[in-house]
PAMAR-739393 format. One line per 5 residues: their letters; for each residue y negated, z, x of N, C-alpha, C, O. Coordinates in steps of 0.1 Angstrom, whole numbers. Layout:
PAMAR-739393
a	Y/Z/X/Y/Z/X/Y/Z/X/Y/Z/X ~ ...
***
This chain:
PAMAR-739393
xxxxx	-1385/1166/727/-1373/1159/728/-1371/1152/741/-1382/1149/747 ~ -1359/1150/748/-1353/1152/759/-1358/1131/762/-1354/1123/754 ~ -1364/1129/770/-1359/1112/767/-1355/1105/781/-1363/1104/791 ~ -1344/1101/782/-1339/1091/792/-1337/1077/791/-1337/1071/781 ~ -1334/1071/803/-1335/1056/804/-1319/1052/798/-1318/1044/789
xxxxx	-1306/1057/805/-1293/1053/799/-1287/1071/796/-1290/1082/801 ~ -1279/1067/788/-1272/1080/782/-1259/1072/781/-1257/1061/775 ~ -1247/1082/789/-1232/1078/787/-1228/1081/780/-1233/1093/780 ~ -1221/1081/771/-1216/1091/758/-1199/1090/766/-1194/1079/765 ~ -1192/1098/770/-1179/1102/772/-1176/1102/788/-1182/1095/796
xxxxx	-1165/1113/793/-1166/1111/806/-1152/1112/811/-1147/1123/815 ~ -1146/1100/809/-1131/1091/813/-1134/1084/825/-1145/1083/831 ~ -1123/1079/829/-1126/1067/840/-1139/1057/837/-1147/1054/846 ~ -1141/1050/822/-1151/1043/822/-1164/1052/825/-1171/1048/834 ~ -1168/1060/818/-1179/1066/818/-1181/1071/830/-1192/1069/836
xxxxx	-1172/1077/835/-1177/1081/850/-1176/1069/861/-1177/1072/873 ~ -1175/1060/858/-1174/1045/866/-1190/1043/863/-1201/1045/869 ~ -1186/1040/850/-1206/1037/846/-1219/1046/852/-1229/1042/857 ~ -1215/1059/852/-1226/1068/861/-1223/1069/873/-1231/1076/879 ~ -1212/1063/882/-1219/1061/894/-1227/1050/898/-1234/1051/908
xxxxx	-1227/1037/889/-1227/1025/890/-1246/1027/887/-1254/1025/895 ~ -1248/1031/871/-1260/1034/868/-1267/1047/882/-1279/1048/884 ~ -1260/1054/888/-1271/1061/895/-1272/1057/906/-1280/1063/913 ~ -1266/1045/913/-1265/1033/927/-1279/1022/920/-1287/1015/925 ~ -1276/1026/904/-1295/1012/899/-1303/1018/901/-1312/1011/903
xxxxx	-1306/1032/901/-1317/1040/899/-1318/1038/885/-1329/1034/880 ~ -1306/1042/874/-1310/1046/862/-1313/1060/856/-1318/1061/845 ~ -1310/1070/864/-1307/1082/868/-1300/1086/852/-1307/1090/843 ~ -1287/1085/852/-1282/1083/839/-1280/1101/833/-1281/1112/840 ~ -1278/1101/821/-1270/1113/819/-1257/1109/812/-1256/1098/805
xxxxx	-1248/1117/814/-1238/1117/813/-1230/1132/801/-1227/1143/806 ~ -1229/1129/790/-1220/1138/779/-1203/1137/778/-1195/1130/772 ~ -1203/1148/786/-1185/1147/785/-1179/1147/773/-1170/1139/773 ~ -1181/1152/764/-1173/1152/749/-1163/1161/749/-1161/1168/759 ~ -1158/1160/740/-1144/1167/735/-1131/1171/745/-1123/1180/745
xxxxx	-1133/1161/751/-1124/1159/762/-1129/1155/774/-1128/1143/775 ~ -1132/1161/785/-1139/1160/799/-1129/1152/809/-1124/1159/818 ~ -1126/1141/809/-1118/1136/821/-1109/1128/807/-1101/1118/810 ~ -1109/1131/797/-1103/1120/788/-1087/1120/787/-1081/1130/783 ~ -1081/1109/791/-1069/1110/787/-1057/1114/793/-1047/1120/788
xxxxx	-1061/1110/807/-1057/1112/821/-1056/1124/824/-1047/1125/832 ~ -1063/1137/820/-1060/1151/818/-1046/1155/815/-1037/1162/821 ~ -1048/1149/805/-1033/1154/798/-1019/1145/804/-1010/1145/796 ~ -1017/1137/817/-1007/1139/824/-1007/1144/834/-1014/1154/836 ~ -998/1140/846/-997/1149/857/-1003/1139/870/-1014/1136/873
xxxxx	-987/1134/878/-991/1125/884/-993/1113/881/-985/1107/873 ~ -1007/1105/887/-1011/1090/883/-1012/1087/898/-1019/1091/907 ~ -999/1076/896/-995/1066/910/-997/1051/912/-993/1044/921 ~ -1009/1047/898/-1006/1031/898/-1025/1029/900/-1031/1018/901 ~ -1029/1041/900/-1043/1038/907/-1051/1035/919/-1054/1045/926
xxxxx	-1057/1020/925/-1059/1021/936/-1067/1032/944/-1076/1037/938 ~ -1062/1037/959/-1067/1044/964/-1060/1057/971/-1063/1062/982 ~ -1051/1062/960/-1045/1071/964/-1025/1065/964/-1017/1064/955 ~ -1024/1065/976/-1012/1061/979/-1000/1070/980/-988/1066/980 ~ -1003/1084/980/-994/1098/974/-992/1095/958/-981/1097/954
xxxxx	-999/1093/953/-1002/1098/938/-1012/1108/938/-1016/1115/948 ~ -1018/1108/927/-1027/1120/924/-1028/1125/910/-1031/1119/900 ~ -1026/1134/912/-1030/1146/896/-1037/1143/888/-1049/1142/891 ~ -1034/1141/878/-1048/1132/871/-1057/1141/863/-1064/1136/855 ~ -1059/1153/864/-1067/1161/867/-1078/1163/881/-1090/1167/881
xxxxx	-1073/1160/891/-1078/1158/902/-1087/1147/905/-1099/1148/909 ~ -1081/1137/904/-1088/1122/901/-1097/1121/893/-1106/1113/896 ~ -1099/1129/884/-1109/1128/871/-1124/1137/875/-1136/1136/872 ~ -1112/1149/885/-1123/1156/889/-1135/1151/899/-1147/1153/900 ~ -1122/1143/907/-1133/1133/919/-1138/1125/917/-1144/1121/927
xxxxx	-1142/1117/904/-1144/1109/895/-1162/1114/892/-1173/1107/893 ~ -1160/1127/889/-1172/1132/883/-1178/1134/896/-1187/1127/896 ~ -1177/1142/908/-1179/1147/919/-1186/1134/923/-1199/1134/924 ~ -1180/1125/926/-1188/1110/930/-1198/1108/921/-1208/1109/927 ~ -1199/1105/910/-1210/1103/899/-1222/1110/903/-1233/1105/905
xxxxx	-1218/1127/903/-1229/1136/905/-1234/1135/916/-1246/1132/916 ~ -1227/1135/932/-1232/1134/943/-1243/1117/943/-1251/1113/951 ~ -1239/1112/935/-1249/1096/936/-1261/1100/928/-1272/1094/929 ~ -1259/1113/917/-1271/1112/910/-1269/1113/897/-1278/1118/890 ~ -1261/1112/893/-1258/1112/879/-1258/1128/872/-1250/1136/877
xxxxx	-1268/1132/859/-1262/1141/854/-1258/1148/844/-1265/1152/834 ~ -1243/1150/847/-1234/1152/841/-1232/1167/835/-1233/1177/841 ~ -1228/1165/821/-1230/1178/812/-1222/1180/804/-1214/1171/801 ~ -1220/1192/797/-1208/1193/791/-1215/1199/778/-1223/1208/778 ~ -1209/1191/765/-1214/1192/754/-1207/1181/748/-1198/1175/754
xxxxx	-1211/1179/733/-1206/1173/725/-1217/1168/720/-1228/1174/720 ~ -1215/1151/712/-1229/1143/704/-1223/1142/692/-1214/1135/687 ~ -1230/1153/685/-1223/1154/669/-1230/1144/661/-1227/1145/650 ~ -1235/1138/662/-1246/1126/656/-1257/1116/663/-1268/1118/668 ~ -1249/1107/660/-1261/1090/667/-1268/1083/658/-1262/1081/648
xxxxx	-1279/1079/659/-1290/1066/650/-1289/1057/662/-1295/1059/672 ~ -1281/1047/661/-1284/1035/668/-1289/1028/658/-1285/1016/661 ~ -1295/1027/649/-1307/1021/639/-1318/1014/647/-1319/1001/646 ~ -1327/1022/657/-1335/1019/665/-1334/1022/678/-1328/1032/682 ~ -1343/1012/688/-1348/1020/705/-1361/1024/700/-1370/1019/692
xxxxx	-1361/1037/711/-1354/1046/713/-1340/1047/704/-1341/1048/691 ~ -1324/1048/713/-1315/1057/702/-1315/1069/701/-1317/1074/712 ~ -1314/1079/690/-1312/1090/694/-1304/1097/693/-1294/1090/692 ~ -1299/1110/692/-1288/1115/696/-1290/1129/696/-1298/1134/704 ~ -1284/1137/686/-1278/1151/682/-1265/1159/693/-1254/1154/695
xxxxx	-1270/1169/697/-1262/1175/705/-1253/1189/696/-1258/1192/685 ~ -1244/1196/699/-1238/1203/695/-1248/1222/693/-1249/1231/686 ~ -1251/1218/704/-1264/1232/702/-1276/1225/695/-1287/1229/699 ~ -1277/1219/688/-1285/1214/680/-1298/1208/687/-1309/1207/681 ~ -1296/1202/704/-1310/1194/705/-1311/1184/705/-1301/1180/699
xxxxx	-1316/1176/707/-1317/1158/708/-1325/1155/719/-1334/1162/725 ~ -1319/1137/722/-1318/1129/729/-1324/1118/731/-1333/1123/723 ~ -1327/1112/732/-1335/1097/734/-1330/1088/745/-1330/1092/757 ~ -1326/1075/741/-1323/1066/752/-1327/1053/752/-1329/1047/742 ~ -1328/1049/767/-1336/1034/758/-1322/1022/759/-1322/1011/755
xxxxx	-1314/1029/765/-1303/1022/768/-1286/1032/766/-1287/1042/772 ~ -1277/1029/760/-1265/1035/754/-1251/1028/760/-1247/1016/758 ~ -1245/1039/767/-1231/1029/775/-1221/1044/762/-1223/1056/764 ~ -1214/1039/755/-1199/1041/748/-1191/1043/754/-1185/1033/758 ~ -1186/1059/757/-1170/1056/763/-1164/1064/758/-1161/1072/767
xxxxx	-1160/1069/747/-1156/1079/742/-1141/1075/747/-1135/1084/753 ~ -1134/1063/746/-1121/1067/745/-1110/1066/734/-1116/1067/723 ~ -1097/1065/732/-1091/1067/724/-1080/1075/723/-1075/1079/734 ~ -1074/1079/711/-1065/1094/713/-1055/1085/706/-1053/1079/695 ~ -1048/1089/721/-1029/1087/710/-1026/1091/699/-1032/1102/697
xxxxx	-1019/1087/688/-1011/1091/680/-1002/1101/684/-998/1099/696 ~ -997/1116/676/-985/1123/681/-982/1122/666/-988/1117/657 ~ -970/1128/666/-962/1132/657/-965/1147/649/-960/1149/638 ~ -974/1155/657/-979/1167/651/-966/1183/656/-967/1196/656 ~ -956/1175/658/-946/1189/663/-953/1198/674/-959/1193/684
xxxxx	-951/1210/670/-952/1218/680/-946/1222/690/-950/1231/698 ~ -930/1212/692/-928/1214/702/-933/1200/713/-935/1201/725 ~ -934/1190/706/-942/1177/710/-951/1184/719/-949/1183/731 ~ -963/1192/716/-977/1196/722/-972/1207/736/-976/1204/748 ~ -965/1216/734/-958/1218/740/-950/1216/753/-944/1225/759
xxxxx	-949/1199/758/-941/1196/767/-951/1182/768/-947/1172/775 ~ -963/1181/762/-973/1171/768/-973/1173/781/-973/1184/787 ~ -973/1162/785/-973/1163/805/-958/1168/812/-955/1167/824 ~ -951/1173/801/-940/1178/804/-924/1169/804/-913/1175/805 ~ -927/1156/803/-915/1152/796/-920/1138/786/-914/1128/785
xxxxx	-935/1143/776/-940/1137/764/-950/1131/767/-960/1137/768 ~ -950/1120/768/-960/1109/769/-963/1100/757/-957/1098/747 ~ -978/1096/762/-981/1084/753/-984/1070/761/-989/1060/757 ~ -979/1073/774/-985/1057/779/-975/1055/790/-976/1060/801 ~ -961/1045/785/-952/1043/791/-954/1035/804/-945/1035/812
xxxxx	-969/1025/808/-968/1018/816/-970/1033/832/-963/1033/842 ~ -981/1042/826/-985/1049/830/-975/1062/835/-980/1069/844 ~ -965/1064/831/-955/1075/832/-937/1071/833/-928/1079/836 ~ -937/1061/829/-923/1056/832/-919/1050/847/-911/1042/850 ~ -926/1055/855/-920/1054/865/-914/1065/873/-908/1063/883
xxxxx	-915/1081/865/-907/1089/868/-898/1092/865/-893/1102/870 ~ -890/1081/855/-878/1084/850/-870/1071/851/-865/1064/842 ~ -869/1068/862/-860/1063/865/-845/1065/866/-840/1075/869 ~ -838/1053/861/-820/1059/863/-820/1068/850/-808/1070/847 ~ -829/1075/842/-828/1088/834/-829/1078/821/-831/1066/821
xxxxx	-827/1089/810/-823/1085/794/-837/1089/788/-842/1099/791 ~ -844/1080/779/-858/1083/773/-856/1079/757/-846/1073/753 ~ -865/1082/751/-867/1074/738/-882/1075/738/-891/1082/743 ~ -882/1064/730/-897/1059/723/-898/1058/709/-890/1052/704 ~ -909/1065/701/-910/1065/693/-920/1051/683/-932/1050/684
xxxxx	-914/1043/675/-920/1036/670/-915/1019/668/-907/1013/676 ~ -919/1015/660/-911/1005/657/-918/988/658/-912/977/657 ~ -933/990/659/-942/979/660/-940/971/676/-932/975/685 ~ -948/963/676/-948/955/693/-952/964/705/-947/964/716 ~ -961/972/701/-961/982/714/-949/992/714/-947/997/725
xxxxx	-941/994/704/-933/1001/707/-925/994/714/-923/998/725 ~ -919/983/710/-912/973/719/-914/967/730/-906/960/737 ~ -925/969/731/-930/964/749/-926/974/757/-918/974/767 ~ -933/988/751/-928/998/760/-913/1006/762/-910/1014/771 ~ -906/1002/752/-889/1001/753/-886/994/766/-883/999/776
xxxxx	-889/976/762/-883/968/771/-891/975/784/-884/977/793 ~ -903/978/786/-911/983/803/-898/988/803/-889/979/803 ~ -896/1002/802/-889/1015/801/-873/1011/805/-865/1017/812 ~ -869/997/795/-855/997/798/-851/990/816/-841/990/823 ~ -863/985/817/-862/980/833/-862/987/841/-859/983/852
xxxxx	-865/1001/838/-866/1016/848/-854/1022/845/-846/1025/854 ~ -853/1025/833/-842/1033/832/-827/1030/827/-820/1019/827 ~ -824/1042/824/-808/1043/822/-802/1036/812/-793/1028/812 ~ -812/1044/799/-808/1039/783/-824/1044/780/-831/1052/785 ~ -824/1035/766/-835/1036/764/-833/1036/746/-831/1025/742
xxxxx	-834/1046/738/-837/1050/726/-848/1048/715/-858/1054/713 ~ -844/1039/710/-856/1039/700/-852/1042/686/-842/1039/680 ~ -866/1054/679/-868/1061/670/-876/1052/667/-885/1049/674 ~ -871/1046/651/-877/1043/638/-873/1046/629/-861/1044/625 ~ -885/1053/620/-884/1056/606/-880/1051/598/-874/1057/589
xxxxx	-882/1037/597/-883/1028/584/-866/1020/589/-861/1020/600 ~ -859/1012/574/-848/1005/581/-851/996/586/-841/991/591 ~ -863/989/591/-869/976/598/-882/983/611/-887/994/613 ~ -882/969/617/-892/973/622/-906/964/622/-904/952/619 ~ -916/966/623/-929/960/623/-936/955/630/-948/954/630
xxxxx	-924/950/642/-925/941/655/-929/926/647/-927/923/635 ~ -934/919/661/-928/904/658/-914/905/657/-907/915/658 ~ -911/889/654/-898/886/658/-893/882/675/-884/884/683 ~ -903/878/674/-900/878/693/-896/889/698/-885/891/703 ~ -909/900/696/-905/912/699/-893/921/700/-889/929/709
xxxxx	-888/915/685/-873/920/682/-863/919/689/-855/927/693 ~ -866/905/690/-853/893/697/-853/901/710/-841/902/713 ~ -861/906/720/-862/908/730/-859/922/732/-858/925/744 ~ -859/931/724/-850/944/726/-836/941/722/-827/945/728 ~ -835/932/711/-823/929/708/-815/927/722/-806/934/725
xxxxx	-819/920/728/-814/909/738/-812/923/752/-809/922/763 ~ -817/934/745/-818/940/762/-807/951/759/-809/960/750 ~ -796/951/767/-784/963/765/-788/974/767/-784/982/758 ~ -794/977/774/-798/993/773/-809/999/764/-815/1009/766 ~ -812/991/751/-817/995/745/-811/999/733/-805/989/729
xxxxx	-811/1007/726/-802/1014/713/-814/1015/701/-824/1020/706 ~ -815/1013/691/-824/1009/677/-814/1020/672/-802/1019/671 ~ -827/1033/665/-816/1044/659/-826/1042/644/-834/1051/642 ~ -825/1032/636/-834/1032/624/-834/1043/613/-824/1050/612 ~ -840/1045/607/-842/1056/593/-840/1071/603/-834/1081/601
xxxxx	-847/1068/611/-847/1083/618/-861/1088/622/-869/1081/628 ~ -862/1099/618/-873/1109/625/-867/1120/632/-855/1124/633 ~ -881/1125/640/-876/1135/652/-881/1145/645/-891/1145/639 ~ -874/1155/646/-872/1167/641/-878/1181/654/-878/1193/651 ~ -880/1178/663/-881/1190/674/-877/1178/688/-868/1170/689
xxxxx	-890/1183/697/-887/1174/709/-880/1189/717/-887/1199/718 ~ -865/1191/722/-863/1199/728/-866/1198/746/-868/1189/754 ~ -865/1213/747/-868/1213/764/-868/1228/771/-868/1237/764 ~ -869/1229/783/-867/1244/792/-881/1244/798/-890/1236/794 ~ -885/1256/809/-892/1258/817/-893/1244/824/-904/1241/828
xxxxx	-884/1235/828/-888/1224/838/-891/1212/827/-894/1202/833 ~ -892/1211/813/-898/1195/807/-884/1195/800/-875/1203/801 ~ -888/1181/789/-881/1179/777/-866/1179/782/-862/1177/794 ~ -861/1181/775/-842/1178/776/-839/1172/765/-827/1174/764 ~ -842/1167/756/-835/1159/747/-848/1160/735/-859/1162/737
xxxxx	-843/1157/722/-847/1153/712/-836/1154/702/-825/1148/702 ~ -844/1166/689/-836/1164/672/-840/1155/665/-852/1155/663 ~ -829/1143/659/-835/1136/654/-827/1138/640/-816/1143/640 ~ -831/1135/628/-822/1130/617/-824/1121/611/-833/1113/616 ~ -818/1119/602/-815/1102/596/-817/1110/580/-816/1121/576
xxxxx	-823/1097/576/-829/1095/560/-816/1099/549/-819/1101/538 ~ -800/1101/554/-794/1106/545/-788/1125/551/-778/1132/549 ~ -800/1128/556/-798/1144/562/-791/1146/571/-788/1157/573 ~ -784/1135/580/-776/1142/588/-781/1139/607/-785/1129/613 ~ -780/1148/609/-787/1149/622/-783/1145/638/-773/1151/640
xxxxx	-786/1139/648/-784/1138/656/-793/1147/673/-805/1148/673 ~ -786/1152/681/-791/1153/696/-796/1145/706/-786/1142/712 ~ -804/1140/711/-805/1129/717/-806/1139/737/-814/1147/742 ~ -797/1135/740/-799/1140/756/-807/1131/766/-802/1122/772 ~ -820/1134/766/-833/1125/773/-841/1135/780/-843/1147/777
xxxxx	-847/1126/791/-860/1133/801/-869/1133/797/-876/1143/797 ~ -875/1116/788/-884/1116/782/-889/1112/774/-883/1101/771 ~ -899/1115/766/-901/1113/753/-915/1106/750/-925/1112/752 ~ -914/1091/745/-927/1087/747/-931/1080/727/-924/1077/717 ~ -943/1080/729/-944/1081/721/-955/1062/714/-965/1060/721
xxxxx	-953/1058/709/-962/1047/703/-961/1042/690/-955/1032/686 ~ -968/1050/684/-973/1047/675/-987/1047/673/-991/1052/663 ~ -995/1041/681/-1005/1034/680/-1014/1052/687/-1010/1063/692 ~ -1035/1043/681/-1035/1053/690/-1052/1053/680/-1053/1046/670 ~ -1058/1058/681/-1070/1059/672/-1085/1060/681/-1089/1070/686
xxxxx	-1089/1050/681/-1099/1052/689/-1111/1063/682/-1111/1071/672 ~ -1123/1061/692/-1130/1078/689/-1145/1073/684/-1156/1078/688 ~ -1144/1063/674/-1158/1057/670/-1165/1065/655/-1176/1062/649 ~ -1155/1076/652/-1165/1081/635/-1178/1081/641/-1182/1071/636 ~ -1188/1085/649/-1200/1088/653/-1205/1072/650/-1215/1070/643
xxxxx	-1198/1062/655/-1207/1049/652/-1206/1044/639/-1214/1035/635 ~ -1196/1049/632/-1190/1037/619/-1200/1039/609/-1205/1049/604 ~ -1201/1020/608/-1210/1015/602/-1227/1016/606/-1237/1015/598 ~ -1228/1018/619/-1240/1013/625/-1241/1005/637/-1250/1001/643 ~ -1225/1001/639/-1225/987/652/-1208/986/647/-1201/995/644
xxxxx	-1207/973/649/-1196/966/643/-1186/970/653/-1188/972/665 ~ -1172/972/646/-1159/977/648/-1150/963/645/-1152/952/639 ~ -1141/967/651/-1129/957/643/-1121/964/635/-1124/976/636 ~ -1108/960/623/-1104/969/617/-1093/979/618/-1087/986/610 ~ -1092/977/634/-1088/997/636/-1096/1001/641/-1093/1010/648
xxxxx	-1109/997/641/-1121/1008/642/-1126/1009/659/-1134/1016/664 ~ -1116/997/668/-1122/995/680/-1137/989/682/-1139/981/673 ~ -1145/990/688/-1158/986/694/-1161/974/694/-1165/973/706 ~ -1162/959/689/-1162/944/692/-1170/943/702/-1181/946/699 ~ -1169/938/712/-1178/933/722/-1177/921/726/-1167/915/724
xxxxx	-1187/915/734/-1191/902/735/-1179/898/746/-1177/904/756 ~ -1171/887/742/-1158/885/752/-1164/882/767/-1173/875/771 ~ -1152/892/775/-1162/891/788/-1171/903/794/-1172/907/805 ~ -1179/906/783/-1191/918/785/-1187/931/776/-1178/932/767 ~ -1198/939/780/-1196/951/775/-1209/952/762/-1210/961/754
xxxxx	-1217/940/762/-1224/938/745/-1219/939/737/-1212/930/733 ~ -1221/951/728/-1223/948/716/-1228/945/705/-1237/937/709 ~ -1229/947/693/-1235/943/678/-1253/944/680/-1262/936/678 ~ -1251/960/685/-1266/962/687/-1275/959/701/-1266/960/710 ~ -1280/958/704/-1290/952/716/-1294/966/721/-1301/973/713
xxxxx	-1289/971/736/-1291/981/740/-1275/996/742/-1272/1007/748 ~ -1272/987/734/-1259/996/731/-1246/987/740/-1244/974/739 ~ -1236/998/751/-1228/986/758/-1218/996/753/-1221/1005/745 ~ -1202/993/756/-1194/1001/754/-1180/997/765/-1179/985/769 ~ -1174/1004/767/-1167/1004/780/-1155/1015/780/-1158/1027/776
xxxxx	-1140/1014/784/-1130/1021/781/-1118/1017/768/-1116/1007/760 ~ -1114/1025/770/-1101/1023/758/-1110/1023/744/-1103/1021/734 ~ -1125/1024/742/-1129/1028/729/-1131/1011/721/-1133/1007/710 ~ -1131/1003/733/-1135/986/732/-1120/980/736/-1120/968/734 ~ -1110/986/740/-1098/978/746/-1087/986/736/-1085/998/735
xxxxx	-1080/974/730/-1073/974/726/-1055/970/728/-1046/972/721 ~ -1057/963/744/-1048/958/750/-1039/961/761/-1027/960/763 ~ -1053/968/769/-1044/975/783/-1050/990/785/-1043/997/792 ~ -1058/994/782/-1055/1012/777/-1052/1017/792/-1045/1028/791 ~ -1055/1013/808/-1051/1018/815/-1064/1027/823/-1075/1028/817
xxxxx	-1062/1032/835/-1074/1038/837/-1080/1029/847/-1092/1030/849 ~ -1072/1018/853/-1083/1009/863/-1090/1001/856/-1101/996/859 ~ -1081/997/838/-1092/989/831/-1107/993/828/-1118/988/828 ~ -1100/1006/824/-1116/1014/818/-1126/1013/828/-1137/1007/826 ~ -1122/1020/844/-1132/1022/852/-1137/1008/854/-1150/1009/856
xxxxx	-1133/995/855/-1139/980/856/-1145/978/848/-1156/973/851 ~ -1140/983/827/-1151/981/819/-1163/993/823/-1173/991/817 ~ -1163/1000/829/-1173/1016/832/-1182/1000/838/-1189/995/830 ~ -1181/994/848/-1191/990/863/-1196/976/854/-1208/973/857 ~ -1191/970/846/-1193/959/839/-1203/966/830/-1215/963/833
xxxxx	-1201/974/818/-1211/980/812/-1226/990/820/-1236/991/814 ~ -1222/995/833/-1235/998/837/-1244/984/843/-1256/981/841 ~ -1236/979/847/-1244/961/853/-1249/957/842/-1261/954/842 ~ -1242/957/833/-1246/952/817/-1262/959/809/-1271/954/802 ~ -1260/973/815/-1270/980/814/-1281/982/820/-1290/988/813
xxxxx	-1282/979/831/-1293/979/839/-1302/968/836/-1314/969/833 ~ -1294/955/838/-1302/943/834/-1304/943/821/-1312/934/820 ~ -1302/945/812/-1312/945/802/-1319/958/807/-1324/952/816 ~ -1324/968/808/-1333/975/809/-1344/968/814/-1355/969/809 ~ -1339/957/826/-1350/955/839/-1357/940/831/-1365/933/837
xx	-1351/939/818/-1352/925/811/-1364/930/806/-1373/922/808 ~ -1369/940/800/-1378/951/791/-1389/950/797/-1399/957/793
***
């Protein structure tokens, strides 16, 4: 069996933050991409709110330079899946998808979290295209332009009102005849003219061409349908973080985010850090993650060097 000093589990902005950070301690880390290699940021195009690149950059590309730094410091980085963790004891160990195992004496979390979609196939379809999940992150290309957002809770309404400061008109799709905002929240779409509340409606087909979305089929709860003519289509209804592998062997909160020590990247278990959208429930951005990445390898080191 394979045994190392830290093991990353995911490789997003935090995780690849953490293995450069861990291979500048001399932890000589490894690093497991998962499911998703570059995480969330893959699946849009241009990312313009990250320091450093003052063009914009592809967030494919970023993710890629991301790993390229990691590796050139030392870090190594592998592509596989951890179908199974015992964080019971140190050594943790850890089941890989070709069936070997792992040993660490130290454990940094970054799996990450996956948006909610709606499940349409034309939704999947025009991801990156038009269809987002992270309005702070993508609404700056649609300026002056017509959007809707899907969802009726406080993030839906935060990201309405972002969205209505950008753009033209701003559409919101809810299912239910209410919504499951605060009332503040309410009060403050209420209050904002360019925002339109289309209740007892679901989307029926996100439409679009070769260049990205063009509108949205929506209907209403008594069958009759509407066209929505929009650039873009975003989506919030929450988002699910990627913890089945831990649940119920280090404490979660009850949507199943990571609890950590306010401040740090400690968690429940001693030895185990966690870092990224899989512990943040708030700001979901990529400069957050890579800050929790450098916090959780610092976090990590010193306890090792405590041992």
């Amino acid at each position: 069996m394979e045994k190392v000093k830290c093991l990353i589990v995911g490789g997003g902005p935090a995780g690849f933050t953490a293995a450069i950070y861990a291979s500048r301690a001399s932890l000589s880390p490894v690093l497991y991409e998962g499911m998703e290699p570059g995480g969330q940021l893959t699946t849009t195009t241009v990312v313009e709110n990250f320091p450093g690149y003052p063009e914009g950059v592809d967030g494919v590309q970023m993710m890629d330079d991301l790993r390229r730094q990691a590796v050139r410091l030392g870090a190594d980085v592998r592509s596989g899946i951890i179908t199974k963790a015992d964080l019971s004891q140190r050594p943790f160990r850890f089941t890989l998808d070709g069936g070997g195992e792992i040993e660490a004496e130290a454990v940094i979390l970054a799996t990450g979290a996956s948006a909610r979609y709606l499940g349409l196939p034309s939704e999947t379809k025009y991801r990156g295209m038009g269809v987002s999940a992270c309005a702070t992150c993508d609404g700056f290309f649609y300026r002056r332009k017509d959007v809707a957002v899907v969802g009726g809770g406080d993030t839906a309404c935060e990201e309405a009102s972002y969205l209505a400061s950008l753009c033209n008109k701003v559409y919101m799709i809810v299912r239910k005849p209410f919504m499951r905002a605060s009332q503040a929240m309410q009060e403050r779409v209420a209050a904002t003219p360019n925002i339109e509340v289309l209740y007892e409606y679901n989307t029926v087909e996100v439409l679009g061409d070769e260049d990205g979305v063009t509108g949205a089929l929506v209907q209403h709860a008594d069958g009759s349908q509407r066209t929505l003519a929009i650039d873009g289509f975003f989506l919030a209804i929450g988002h699910h973080p990627n913890t089945e592998l831990f649940a119920g062997q280090i404490e979660l909160d009850a949507e199943g985010y990571i609890k950590t020590v306010p401040g740090m990247s400690h968690t429940s278990v001693e030895g185990v850090f966690a870092a990224g959208d899989v512990c943040d429930t708030r700001y979901r951005q990529a400069i957050t993650a890579a800050a929790s990445g450098c916090k959780a390898a610092v976090d990590c080191e010193r306890f090792l060097h405590s041992k």
